[in-house]
C-alpha positions in Angstrom: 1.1 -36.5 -5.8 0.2 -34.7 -8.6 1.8 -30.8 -8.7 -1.7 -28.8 -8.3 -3.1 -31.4 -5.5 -3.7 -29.7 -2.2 -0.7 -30.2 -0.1 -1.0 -33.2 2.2 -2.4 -32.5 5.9 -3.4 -29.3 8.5 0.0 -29.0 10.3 1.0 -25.9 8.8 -2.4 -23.9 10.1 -4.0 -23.5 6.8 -8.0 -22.5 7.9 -8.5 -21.3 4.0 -12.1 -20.2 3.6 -13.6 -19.1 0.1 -16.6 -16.7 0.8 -15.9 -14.4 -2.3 -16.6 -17.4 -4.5 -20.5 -17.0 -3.4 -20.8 -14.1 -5.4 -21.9 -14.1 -9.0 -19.5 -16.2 -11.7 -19.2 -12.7 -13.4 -17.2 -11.6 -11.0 -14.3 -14.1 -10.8 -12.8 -17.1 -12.8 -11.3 -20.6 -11.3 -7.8 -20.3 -12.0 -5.2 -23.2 -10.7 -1.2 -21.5 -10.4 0.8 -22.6 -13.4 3.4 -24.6 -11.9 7.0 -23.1 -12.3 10.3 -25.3 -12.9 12.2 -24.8 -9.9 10.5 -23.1 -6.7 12.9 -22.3 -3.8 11.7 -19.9 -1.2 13.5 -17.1 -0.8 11.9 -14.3 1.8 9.6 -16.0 4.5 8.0 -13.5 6.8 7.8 -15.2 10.3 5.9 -12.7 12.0 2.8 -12.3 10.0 2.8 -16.2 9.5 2.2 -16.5 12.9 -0.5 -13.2 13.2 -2.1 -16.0 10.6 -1.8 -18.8 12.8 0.3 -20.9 10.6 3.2 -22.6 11.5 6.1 -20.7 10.6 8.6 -23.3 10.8 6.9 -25.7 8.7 6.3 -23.2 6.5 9.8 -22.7 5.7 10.2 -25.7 4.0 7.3 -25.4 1.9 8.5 -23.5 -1.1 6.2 -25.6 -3.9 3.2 -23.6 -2.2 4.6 -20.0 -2.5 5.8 -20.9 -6.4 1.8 -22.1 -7.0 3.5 -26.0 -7.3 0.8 -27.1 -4.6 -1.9 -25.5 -2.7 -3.0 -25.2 0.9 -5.2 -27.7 2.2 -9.2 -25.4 1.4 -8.0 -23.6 -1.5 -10.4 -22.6 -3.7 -8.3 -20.6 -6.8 -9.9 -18.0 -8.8 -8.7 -14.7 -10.5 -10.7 -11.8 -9.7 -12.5 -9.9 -11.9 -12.3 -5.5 -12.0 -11.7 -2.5 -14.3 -9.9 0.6 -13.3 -9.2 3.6 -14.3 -5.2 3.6 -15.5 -3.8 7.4 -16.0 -8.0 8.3 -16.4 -8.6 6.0 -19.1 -11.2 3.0 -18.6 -10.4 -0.5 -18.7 -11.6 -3.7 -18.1 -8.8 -5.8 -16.3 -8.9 -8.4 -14.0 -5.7 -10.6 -12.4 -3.6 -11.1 -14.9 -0.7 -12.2 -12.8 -2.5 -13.1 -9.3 -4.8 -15.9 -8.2 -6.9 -15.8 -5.2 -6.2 -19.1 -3.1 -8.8 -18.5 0.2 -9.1 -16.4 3.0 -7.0 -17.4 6.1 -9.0 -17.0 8.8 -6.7 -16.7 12.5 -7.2 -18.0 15.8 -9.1 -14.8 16.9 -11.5 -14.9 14.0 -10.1 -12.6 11.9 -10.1 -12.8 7.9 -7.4 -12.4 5.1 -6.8 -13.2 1.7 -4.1 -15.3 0.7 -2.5 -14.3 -3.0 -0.5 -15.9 -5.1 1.5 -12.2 -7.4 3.6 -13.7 -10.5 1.6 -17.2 -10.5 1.1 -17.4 -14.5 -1.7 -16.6 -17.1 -5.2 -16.5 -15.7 -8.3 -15.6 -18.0 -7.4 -11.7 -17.8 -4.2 -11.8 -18.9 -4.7 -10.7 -22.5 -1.0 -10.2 -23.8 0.8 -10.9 -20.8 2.4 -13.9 -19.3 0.8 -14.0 -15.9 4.7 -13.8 -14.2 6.8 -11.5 -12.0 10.2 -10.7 -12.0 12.4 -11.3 -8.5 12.9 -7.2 -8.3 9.4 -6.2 -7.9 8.6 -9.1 -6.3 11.6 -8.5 -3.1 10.6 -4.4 -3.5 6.9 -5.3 -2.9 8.1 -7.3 0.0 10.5 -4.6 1.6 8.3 -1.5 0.9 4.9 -3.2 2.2 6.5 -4.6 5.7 8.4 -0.9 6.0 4.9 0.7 5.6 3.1 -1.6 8.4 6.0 -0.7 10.4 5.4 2.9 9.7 1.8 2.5 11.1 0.3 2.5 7.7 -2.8 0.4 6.7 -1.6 -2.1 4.4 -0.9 -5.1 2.5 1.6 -7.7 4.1 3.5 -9.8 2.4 4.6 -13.4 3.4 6.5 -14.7 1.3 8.5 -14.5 -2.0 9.5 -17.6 -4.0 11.9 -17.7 -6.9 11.0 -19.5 -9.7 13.9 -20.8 -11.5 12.7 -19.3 -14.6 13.4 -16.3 -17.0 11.1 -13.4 -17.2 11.2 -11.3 -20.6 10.8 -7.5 -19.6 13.1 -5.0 -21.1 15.9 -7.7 -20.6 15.3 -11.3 -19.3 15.4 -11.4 -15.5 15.0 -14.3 -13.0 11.5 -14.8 -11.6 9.5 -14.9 -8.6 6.0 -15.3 -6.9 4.9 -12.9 -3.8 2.5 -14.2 -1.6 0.7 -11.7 -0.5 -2.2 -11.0 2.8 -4.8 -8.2 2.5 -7.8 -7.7 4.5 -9.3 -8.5 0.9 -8.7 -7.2 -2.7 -12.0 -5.9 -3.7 -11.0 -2.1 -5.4 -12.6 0.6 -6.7 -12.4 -1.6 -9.8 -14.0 -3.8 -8.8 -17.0 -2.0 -8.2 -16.8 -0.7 -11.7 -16.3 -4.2 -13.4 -19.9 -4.6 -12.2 -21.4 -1.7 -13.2 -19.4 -1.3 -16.6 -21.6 -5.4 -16.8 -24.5 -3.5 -16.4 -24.9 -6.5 -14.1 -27.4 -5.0 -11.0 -27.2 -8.2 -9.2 -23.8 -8.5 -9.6 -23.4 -5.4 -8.2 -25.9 -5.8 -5.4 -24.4 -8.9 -4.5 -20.9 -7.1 -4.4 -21.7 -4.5 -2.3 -23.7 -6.7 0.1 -20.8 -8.6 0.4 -18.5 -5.6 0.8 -20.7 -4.5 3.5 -20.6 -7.1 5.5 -17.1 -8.1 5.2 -15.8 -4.6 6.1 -17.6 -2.5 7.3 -21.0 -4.7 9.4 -21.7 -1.7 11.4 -23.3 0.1 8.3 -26.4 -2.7 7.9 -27.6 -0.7 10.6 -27.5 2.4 9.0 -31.4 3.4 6.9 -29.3 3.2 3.4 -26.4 0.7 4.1 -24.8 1.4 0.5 -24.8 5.6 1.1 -23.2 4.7 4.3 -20.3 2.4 2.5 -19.8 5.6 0.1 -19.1 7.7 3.4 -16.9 4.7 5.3 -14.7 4.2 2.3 -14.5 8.0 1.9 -13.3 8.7 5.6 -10.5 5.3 5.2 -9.3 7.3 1.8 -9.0 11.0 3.8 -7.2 8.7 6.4 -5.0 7.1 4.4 -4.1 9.8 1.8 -3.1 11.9 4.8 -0.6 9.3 6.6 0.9 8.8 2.8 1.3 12.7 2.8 2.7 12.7 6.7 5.7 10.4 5.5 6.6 11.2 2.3 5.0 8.5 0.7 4.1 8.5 -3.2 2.6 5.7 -4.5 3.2 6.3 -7.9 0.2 4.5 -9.7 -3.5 5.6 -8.2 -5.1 4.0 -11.1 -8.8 3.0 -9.6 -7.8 -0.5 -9.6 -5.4 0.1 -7.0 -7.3 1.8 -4.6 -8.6 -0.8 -2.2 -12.1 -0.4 -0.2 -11.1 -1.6 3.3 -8.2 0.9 2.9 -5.3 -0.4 2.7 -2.4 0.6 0.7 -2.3 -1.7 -2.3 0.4 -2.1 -5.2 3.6 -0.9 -5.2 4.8 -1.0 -8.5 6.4 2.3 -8.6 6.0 3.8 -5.5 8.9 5.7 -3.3 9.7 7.7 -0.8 10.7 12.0 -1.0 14.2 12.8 0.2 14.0 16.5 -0.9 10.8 17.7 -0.4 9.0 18.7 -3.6 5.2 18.1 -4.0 5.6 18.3 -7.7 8.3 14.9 -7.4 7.0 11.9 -9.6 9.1 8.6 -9.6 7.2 6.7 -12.1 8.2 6.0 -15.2 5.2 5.7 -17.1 3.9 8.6 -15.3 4.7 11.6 -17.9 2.2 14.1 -16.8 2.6 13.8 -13.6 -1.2 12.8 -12.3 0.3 11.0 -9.5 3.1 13.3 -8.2 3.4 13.5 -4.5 1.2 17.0 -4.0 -1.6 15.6 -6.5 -2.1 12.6 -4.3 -5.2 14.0 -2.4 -6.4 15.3 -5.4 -6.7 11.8 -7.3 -8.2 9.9 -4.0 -11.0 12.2 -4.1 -11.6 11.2 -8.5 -11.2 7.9 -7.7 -14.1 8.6 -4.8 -16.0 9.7 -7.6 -15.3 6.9 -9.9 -16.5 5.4 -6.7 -20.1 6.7 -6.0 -21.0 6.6 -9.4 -21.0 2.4 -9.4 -23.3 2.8 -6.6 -26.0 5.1 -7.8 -28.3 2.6 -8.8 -28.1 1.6 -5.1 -28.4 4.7 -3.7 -31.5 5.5 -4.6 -34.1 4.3 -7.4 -34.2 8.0 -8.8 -30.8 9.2 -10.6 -31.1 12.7 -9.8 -31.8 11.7 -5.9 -29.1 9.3 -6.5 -26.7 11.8 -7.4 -27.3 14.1 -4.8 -27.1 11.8 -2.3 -23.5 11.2 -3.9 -22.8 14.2 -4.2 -23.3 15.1 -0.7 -20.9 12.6 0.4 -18.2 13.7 -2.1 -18.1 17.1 -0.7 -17.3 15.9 2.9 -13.8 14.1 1.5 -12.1 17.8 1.1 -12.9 18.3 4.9 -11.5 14.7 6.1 -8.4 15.1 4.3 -8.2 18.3 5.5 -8.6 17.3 9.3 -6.7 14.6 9.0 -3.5 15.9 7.1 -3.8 18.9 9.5 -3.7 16.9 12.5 -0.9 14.6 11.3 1.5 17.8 10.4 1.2 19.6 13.4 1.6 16.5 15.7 5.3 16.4 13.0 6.2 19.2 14.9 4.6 18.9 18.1 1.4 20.4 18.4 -2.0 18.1 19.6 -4.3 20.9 20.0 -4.7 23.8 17.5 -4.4 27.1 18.0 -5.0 29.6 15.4 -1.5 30.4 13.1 -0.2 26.7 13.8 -0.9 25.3 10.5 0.2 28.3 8.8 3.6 27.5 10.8 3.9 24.0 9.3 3.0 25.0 6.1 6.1 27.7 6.4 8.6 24.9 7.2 7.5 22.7 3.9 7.7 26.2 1.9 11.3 26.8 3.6 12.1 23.0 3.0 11.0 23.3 -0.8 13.2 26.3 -1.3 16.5 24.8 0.2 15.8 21.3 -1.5 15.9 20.0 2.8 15.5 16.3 3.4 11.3 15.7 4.5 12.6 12.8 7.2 15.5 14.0 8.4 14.3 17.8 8.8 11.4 16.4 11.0 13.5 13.3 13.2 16.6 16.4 13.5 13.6 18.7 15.0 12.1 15.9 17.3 16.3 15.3 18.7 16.8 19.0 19.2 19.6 17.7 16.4 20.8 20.2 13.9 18.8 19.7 10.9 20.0 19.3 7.2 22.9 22.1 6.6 21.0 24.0 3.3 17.8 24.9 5.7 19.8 25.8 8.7 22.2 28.2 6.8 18.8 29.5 5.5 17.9 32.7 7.5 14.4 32.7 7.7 14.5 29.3 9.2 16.1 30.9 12.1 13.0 33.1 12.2 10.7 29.7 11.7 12.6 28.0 14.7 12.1 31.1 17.3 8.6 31.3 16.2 7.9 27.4 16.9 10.2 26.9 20.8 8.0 29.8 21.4 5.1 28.1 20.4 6.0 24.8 22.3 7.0 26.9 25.5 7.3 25.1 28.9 5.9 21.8 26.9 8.4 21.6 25.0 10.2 18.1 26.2 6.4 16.5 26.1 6.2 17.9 22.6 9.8 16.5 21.4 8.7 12.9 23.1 5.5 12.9 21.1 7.2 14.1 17.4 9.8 11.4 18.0 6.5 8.7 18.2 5.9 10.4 14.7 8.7 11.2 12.8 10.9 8.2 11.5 14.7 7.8 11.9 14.4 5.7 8.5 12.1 5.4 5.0 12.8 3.2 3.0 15.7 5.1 1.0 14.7 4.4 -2.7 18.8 3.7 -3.6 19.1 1.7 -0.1 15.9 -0.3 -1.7 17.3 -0.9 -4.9 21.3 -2.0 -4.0 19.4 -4.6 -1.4 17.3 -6.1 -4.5 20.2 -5.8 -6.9 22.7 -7.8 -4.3 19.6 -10.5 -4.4 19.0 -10.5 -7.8 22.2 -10.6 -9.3 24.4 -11.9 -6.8 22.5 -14.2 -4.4 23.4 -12.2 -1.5 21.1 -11.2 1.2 22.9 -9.7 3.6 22.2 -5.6 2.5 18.4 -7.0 2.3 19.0 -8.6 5.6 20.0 -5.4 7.3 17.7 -2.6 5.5 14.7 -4.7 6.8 16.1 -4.8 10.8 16.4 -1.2 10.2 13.3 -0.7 8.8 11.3 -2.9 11.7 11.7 -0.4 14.2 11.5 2.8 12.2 11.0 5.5 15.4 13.8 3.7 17.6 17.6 4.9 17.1 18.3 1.3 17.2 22.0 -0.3 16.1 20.4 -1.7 12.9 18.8 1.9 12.7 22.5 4.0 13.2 24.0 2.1 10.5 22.1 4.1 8.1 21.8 6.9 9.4 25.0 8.2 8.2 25.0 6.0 5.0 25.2 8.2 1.7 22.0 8.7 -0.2 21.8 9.9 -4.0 19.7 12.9 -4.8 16.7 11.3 -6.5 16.1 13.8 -9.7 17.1 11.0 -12.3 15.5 8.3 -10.0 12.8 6.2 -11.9 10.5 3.1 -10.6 9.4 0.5 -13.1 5.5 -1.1 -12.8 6.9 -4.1 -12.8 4.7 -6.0 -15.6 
């Protein structure tokens, strides 16, 4: 058997379709993986094998298809075209490093793409060589499963696959593939490959496509690509806010990482607040701090706009009705954020339905957090376990104040209120050190067994669980010298 043949036989549950390779040639190239030297599976994700309706345990054994040696039976390969934004400066891109194999669809009819991350040079690749190293690779793998456990619209990620061949980055460093599942990967960037073409039809075609992939509901609507502007809008308010709720930074909003079904998408360097400080930036390649925690809901909303103005030829056939019509939409994102993150704080500390001054008393515990340099999980899991929370904001004397104010506010609700903020507030993030000793005890020495335990912690992130206690009273460092790498 040749290396790039199909692998042999159905067994496995491979139902690959290739529907995004009806739309214009423009938009994507046929790209085979490059085969690697050595290909030994190293993560395997049982759980969202068998969501797929693969067979896990066959699976297992098949590490030449998660290093890009052999495909599923139905793949069709291509690299995707896109552009994006990167730190607000316009590109044209495309996957430089990833190649599309199908689109899994389950038992129940559902769809995902199946993609091969590290898989070698494709068309787009300009100076790069197409590979990943194993850190980003395991990171992507451990940060993306924590989020979906976290309740987060995401990618998932099913596998990662050493290579058995050096990667040159600052230092050489062994590789890897990730295989990764997304409800699809058409971006923002997409959008604006098409129009930066000054390709209508491929644009037409795209958003057609888009439409009735995601989101069939709006072919109803009397102008179905206004309507996507608004869907993809109200999925970025959403989403923005839960990354806020948590912690979350993602660390590289470029517009080719912001995904139109709404899933979280790349994590490069992304991380997780200990301290709470919405000025705290992990990235670094991110000097200026454009995608600091606090700016996050800022940047959704440029990207929106990056967004709407792809589809103004769509919109309608005059620019300055087009515009307006945009426009119109635009101004609604300030207000779903603003519902949204409003709703998702208060239920942090136990409040479902508003009542004038309860915002204003979240807000007062981030200030109070901010000026004591308090722990954003812990504060909110010690609140939601009556537990005493981190020792700078409880020596704090206006936090007394704060905590009087809010039991009063609770009242006789109070144990109702405490069981719904512990359905909210996590007992563990993915600690950025915790994350990085796991990859380093892979990477360097072969050993899984701090990987092995960080994930069972992080599969159950609201439950005090054993896995969970274990880390609980592991030490953390402070995180104002930490730094996340891109990865390329």
């Amino acid at each position: 058997m040749e290396a790039m043949n199909q692998a042999q036989g159905n067994g496995a549950g491979w139902n690959l379709e290739a529907t995004y390779q009806t739309l214009p040639k423009a938009l994507f190239e046929p790209c085979e993986p490059v085969p690697v030297k050595q290909p030994t599976l190293l993560l395997f994700n049982r759980a969202i094998a068998e969501h797929l309706g693969l067979d896990a345990k066959q699976l297992e054994t098949q590490d030449a298809i998660f290093a890009g040696n052999a495909l599923p039976p139905g793949s069709q390969p291509i690299a995707q075209a896109y552009g994006g934004h990167q730190f607000g400066q316009f590109n044209i891109l495309g996957d430089g490093r990833a190649i599309l194999l199908g689109e899994q669809v389950t038992p129940i009819g559902e769809r995902y793409d199946i993609q091969l991350k590290g898989s070698g040079r494709t068309l787009y690749s300009r100076r790069g060589d197409g590979r990943s190293a194993m850190g980003p690779m395991l990171r992507e793998f451990i940060l993306s499963e924590a989020m979906h456990a976290l309740g987060v619209p995401t990618t998932r990620s099913l596998a990662v696959a050493a290579t058995g061949e050096a990667v040159h980055r600052e230092t050489l460093q062994p590789g890897a593939v990730l295989t990764r599942v997304a409800a699809s990967h058409i971006r923002v960037g997409t959008f604006q490959f098409a129009a930066a073409m000054s390709n209508y039809e491929a644009l037409k075609a795209l958003t057609a496509y888009t439409i009735q992939r995601h989101y069939p509901e709006v072919n109803q609507a009397e102008n179905p690509p206004l309507e996507l502007l608004n869907q993809v809008i109200a999925k970025q308010a959403e989403l923005i806010a839960q990354w806020m709720s948590l912690g979350f930074i993602h660390g590289v909003m470029n517009t080719d990482n912001m995904s139109i079904c709404g899933e979280t998408i790349d994590y490069g360097p992304c991380a997780f607040l200990n301290a709470f400080n919405p000025g705290m930036v992990y990235s670094s390649i991110d000097h200026q701090g454009r995608y600091a925690y606090g700016n996050q809901p800022n940047i959704g909303h440029w990207n929106l706009v990056r967004f709407a103005e792809t589809l103004l030829p769509l919109l309608h056939e005059e620019k300055e009705q087009a515009i307006e019509l945009a426009q119109n939409a635009l101004d609604d994102y300030a207000e779903r954020f603003n519902v949204a993150y409003k709703r998702r704080m208060l239920a942090k500390i136990g409040i479902e339905q508003e009542e004038e001054g309860d915002f204003d008393l979240a807000q007062r515990l981030l200030n109070l957090m901010q000026a004591s340099d308090a722990d954003f999980t812990h504060t909110f899991r010690a609140l939601s376990e009556e537990r005493a929370v981190p020792l700078q904001l409880e020596a704090a004397p206006e936090y007394q104040e704060w905590r009087t104010v809010w039991e009063s506010r609770l009242g006789s609700q109070k144990a109702e209120s405490l069981e719904a903020m512990r359905r909210v507030n996590p007992w563990i993030i993915p600690r950025n050190r915790w994350v990085e000793e796991a990859i380093e005890a892979v990477v360097e020495k072969g050993d899984f067994e701090p990987l092995g335990h960080l994930m069972g912690a992080l599969e159950r992130p609201f439950e005090g669980s054993e896995a969970t206690r274990e880390f609980l009273t592991k030490p953390y460092e402070e995180d104002e010298s930490y730094q996340t790498f891109c990865g390329t």
